[in-house]
N, C-alpha and C positions, 0 to 999 in steps of 0.2 A: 480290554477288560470286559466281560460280561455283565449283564444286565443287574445278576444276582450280588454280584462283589460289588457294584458299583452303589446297589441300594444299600448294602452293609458299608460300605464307603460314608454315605448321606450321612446311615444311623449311628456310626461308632459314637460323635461324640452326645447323642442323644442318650444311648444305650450306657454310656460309662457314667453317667451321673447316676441312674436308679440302678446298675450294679453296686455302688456303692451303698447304694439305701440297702438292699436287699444282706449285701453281707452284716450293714450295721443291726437287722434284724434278726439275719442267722447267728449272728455274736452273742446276741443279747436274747432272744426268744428261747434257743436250744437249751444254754443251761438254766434258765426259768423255768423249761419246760420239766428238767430234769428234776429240779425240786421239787416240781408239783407230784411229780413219778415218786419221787421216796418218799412224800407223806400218804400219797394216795393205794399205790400197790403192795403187793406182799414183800418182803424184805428181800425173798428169792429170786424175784424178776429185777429188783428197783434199780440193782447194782450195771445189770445190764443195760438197764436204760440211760442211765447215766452215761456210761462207758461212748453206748451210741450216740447217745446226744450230743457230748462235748467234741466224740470225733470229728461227726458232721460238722461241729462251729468250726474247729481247728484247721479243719478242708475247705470248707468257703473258707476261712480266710486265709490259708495257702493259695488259692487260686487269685483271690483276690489280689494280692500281693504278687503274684506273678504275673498277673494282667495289667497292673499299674508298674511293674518293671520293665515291661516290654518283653517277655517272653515268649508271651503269646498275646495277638493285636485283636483278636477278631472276640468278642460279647457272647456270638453263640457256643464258644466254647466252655466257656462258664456258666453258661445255660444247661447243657449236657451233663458238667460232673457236678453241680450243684441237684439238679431235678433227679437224674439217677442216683444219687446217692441216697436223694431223700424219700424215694421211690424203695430201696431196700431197706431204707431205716424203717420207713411203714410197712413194708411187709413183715420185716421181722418183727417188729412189736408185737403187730398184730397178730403171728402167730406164736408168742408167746405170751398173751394176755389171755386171758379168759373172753370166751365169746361174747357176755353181755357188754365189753368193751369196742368191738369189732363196728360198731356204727360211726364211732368215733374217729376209727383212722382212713373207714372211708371218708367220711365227712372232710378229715384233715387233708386226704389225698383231692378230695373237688377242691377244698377251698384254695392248696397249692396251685394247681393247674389253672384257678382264675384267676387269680391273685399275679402270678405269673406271668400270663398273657394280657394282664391289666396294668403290671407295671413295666415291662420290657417291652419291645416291640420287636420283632424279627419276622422273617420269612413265614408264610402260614406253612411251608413244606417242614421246615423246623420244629414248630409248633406241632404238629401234624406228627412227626416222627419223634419228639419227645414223650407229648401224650402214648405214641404208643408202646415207648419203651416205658415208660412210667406203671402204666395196666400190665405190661406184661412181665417185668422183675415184681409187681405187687400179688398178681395173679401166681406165677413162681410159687413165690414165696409162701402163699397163702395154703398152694396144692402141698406143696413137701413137708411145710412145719406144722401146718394147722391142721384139725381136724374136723372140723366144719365142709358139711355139706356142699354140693352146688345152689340147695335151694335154702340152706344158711345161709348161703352167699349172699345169692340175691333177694332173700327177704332183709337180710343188711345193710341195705341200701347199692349196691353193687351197680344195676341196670343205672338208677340216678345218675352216680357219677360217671357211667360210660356219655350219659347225653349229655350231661354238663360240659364234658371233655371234646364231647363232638362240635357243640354248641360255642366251646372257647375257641375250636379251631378257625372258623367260620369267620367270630368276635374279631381274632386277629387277624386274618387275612383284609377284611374293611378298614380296621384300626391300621394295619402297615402299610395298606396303599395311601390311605390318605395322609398319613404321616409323612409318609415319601412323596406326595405330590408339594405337601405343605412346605418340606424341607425346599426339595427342589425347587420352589416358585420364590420363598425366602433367598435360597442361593441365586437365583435370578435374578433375583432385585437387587442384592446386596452388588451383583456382579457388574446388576444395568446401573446400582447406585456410583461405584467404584469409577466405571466410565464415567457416568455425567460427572463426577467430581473430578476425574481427569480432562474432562474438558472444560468445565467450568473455570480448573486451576491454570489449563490452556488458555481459557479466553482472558482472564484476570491477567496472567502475564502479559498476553499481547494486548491486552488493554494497559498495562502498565508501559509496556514496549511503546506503545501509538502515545499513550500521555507523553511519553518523555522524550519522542520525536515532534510533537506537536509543540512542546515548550520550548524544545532545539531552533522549531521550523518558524516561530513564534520571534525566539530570541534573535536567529538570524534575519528575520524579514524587518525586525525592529534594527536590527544594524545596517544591513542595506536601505531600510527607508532613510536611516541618518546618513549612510554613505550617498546615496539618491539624491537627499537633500542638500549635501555637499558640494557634489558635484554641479547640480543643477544650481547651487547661487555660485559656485564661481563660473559655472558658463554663463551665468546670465552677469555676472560682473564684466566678463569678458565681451558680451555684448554690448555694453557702455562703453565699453576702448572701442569696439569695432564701430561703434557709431560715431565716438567723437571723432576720429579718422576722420571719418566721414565728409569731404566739403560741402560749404554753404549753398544748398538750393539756389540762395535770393540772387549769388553769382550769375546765375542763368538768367535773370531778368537785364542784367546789362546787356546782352547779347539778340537775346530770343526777345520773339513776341511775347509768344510761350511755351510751356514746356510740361510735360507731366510723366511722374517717375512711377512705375512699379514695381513694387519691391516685398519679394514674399518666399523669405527664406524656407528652405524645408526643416531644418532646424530651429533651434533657436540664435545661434551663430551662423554666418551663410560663406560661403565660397565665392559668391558673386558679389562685385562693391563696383561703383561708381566712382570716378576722379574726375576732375579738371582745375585746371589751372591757366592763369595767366601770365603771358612773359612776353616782352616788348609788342602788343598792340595784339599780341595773338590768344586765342581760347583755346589751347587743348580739351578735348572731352573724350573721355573713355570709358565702356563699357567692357570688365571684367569677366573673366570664368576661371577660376584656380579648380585643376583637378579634384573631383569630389564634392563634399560636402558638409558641414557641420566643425566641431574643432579642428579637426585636422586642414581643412581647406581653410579653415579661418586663419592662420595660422599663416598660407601661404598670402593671402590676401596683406598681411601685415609687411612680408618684405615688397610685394610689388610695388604698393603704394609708397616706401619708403624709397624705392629703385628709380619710380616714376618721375619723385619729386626731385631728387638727385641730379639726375639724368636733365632735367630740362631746368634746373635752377643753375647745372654749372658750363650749359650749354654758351658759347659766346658769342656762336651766330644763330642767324636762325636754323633753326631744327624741322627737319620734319618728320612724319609718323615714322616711315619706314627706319630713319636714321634712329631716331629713337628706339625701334624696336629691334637694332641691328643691336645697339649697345647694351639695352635690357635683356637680349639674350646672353651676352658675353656676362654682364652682373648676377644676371641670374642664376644660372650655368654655375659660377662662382660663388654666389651664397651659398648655396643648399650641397656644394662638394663637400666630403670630410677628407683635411688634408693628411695625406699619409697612408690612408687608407682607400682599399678599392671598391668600396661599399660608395654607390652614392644614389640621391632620390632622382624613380624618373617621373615624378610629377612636375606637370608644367601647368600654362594658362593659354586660355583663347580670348581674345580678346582684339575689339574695334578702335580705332580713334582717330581721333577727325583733328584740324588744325583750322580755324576758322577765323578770317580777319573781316572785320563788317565792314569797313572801310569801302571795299573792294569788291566783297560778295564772295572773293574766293576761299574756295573749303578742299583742304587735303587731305583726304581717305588713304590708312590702310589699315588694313585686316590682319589677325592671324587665326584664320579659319572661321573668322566670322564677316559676317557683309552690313553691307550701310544701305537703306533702301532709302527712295526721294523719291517725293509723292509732288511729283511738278507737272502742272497742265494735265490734269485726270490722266496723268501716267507715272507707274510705279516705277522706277528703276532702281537695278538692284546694282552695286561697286561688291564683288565678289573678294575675298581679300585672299590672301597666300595660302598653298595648301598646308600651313606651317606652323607650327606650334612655338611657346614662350618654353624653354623647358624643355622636359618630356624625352622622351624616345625621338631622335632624329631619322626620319624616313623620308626627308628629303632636302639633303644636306647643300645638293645643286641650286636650290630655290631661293630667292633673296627677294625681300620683301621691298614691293613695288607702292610706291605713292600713286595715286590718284586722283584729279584735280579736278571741279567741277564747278560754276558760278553759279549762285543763289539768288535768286530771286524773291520778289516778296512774296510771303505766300506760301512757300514752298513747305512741304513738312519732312522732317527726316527722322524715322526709325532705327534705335540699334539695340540691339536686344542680345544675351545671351539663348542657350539652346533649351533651358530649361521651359519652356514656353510650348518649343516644337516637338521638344522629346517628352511631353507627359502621356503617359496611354490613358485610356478609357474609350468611351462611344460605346458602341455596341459590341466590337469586337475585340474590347481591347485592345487598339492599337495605337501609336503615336498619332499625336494631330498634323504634324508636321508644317512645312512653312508654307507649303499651298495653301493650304484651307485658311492659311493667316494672310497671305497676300490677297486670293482673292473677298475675304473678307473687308480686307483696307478698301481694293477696287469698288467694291459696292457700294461703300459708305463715303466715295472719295469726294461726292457734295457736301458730305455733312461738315459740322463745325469742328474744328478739333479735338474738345471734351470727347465727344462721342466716337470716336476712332478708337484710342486707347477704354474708353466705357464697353466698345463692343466687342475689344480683343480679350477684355478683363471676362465678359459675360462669356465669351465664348469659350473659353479655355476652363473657366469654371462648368461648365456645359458640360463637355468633353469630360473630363477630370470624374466629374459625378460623385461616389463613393469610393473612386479607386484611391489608394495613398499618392501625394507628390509625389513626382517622381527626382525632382531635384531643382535645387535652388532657380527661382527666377525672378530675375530680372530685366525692366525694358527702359528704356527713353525715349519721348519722339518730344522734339519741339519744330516750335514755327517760327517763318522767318518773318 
């Protein structure tokens, strides 16, 4: 589309409202004018004037009428056969009126030409080329029908409305740009309005979008905090069975000098439990590790101790660890099977225990995969136990758990801990503390009193640990003989 069409584009619908003013003019002025013609001219002319004047209204509004039907689209068209028309209406008049009227239809021909370019707006090339078909069918007309002079002419005002005409071409060219910038900078807006309302309608949706995921995300976090909260009283009810389980501390004072427990689930439920029990003159004591940690190892924690007590109440001789943990394998093994099917858990436990008769002094260690250390005569010794698990994945099926006998002395202090102690990382490098740095910790303090042994394993592992999270349940015991 060119420049020219595109500005007629802007103007059509500026240009089709004062086409309408202008025909309701030409409707209504022509035959007014006509009347004022038959009372004012001779009876000879009047009829013609008439004739022309009503033609002319009849033609504007033909044209109008075809331009409001879509016949033809573009204003300057109606510009053309409205102005030439009424360019030979004036010429003819005027050379059939009498001279002293000739001021008159110049006068009518300026005033057309501003009037014109004051109500319409188009092209100044239009403007431009109308004015000069206008002077030239009025000039025409003037040479053939009139009789009037050249210097008739222009003593009747003629030169005027040539300047007038020059003056209106000028008029319109400033009037059409600015109207066209006016236009265009309104379409602008209306266009830049359009967008921001499309985005505004955009951000309001996804404002409405985000409210009604927030109320979602709202709703759901108020359900998980009650499911949260759910959960967490029945693990923490479940903590109360895990405790009552639990045996009596004060047990340990028939036995030990004394004795001191730590115990610092990583949960709220722990993997790791303590047992002992008494049966004919003897202390079982054990230190637990059920795979994992939290519900699910609590969980297993519940059949051991049931297995434990089992196991050594239906015993009719004496028992010792390893017998014990020959059968706890075979019950074990057997709880957690699902009969019929081939599906079965391979979580197991690690775990120490000692058989201790005070009478005597003698104490029966064994292990499975955990060790008894004894802190006798400023030396540590460690009872290494089976490489072998309760449970679990059998990877060493050949192994059979070995008792080991030791006499006690007074004095004496004995450690049994689960791993969660050696396997915490932190330090600087994030790594495990492991059990060196806890033996020779023992070593160093092996003058002190017994409070301060476990005080110093506590400080130290809290040390280590630092910021980093638990890494899993722990649990220890040391008592003295």
């Amino acid at each position: 589309m060119t420049l020219d069409r595109e500005n007629e584009r802007y103007l059509e619908p500026f240009n089709s409202k004062y086409i309408g003013i202008l025909t309701i003019v030409g409707v209504i002025v022509y035959p007014l004018c006509a009347i004022m013609d038959h009372r004012l001219l001779p009876q000879n002319i009047a009829a013609d004037f008439l004739f022309i004047r009503v033609f002319q209204a009849l033609v504007t509004l033909l044209f109008y009428i075809m331009y409001k039907l879509g016949i033809y689209r573009r204003a300057v068209v109606f510009n053309y056969v409205v102005y030439g028309g009424m360019s030979l209406q004036l010429s003819y008049l005027c050379s059939i009126s009498p001279s002293e009227h000739s001021p008159v239809y110049f006068s009518a021909l300026s005033a057309a030409i501003l009037a014109g370019n004051g109500l319409i707006v188009w092209d100044s090339k239009h403007s431009a080329v109308i004015n000069i078909l206008c002077f030239l069918i009025f000039t025409l007309g003037i040479h053939f029908f009139h009789e009037m002079t050249w210097a008739d002419v222009i003593d009747n005002g003629y030169p005027m409305t040539l300047v007038l005409s020059i003056l209106s071409v000028f008029m319109m060219k400033s009037r059409h740009n600015g109207i066209i910038n006016e236009l265009k900078t309104k379409k602008s807006l209306n266009l830049a309005n359009e967008k921001l309302q499309e985005k505004q309608q955009e951000v309001e949706n996804q404002s409405e979008e985000l409210k009604i995921q927030l109320e979602l995300t709202h709703h759901q976090n108020q359900e998980l905090s009650k499911l949260y909260e759910n959960i967490t009283s029945s693990v923490r009810y479940a903590l109360r069975i895990q405790q009552a389980f639990l045996p009596d501390v004060q047990l340990l004072d028939n036995y030990y000098q004394k004795h001191r427990i730590i115990y610092q689930p990583k949960d709220i439920v722990s993997g790791d439990f303590y047992w002992w029990k008494e049966k004919n003159g003897y202390f079982y004591t054990a230190i637990v590790d059920c795979t994992g940690h939290g519900v699910p190892a609590s969980f297993l924690t519940i059949i051991a101790k049931v297995l434990l007590d089992t196991i050594v109440d239906k015993a009719e001789t004496e028992i010792t660890p390893a017998e014990i943990f020959e059968q706890l394998q075979k019950e074990f093994r057997a709880a957690i099977s699902v009969k019929g099917n081939k599906f079965h858990i391979e979580d197991g436990m690690e775990l120490s225990l000692v058989r201790y008769h005070k009478p005597t002094g003698e104490l029966i260690f064994s292990g499975a995969r955990r060790p008894l250390w004894l802190l006798k005569n400023s030396e540590l010794i460690e009872l290494k136990g089976t490489k072998k698990t309760i449970g679990g994945i059998d990877y060493h099926k050949d192994l059979c758990f070995e008792d080991q006998s030791v006499v006690l002395e007074k004095g004496n202090i004995l450690f049994m801990f689960t791993d969660g102690i050696t396997d915490q990382f932190g330090g600087p490098r994030d790594k495990k503390i492991l059990q060196k740095r806890i033996r020779n910790l023992i070593l160093e303090d092996h003058n002190e009193n017994f409070e301060n042994h476990l005080d110093a394993i506590v400080q130290s592992w809290l040390g280590w640990k630092g910021d980093t999270p638990q890494t899993d349940d722990v649990l220890a015991l040391a008592v003295e003989v």
